[in-house]
C-alpha positions in Angstrom: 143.5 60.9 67.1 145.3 61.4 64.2 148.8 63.0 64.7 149.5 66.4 62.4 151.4 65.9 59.4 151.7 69.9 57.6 150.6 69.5 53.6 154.4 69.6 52.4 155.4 67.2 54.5 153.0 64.4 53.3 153.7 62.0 50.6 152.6 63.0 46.9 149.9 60.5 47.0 148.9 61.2 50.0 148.7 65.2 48.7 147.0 64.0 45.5 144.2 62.5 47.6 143.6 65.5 49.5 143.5 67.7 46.8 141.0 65.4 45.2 138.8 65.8 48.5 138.9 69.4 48.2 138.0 70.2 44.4 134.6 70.4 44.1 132.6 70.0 40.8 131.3 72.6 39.3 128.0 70.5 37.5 128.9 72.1 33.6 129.0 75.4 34.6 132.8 77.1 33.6 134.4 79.3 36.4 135.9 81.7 34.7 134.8 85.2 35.3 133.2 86.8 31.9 132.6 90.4 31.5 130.1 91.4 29.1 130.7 93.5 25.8 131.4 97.0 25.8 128.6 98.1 23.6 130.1 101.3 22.4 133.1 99.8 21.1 133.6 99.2 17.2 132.8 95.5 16.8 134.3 94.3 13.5 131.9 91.0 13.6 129.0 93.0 13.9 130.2 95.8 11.4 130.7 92.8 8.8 127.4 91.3 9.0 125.6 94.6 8.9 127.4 95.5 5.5 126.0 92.2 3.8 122.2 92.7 4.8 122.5 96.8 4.0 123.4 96.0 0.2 119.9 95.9 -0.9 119.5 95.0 -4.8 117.5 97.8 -6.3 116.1 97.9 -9.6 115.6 101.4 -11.7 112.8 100.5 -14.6 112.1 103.8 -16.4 108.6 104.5 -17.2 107.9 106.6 -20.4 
């Protein structure tokens, strides 16, 4: 049996190793927590790309 030996106490390779042991991979997903958009807030982005499409050319021919 393996006498204890507390985490701050053991040799930073030794630390490095166990740390290693403990992270666990997350397979390509990020872990960051995301909160979605508030949807009633003025979105700049959005306000921008709506302003291009709205400009509709328009052609007056008059008809006699």
């Amino acid at each position: 049996m393996e006498k204890f030996i507390p985490f701050e106490k053991l040799s930073k390779k030794k630390q490095k190793e166990l740390n290693a042991i403990k992270r666990k991979d997350w397979n390509g997903i990020n872990p960051v927590t995301r909160k979605s958009e508030n949807p009633k807030a003025y979105n700049r982005r959005k306000a921008q790309k709506r302003s291009e499409f709205d400009s509709v050319p328009f052609c007056f021919i008059p008809i006699f």
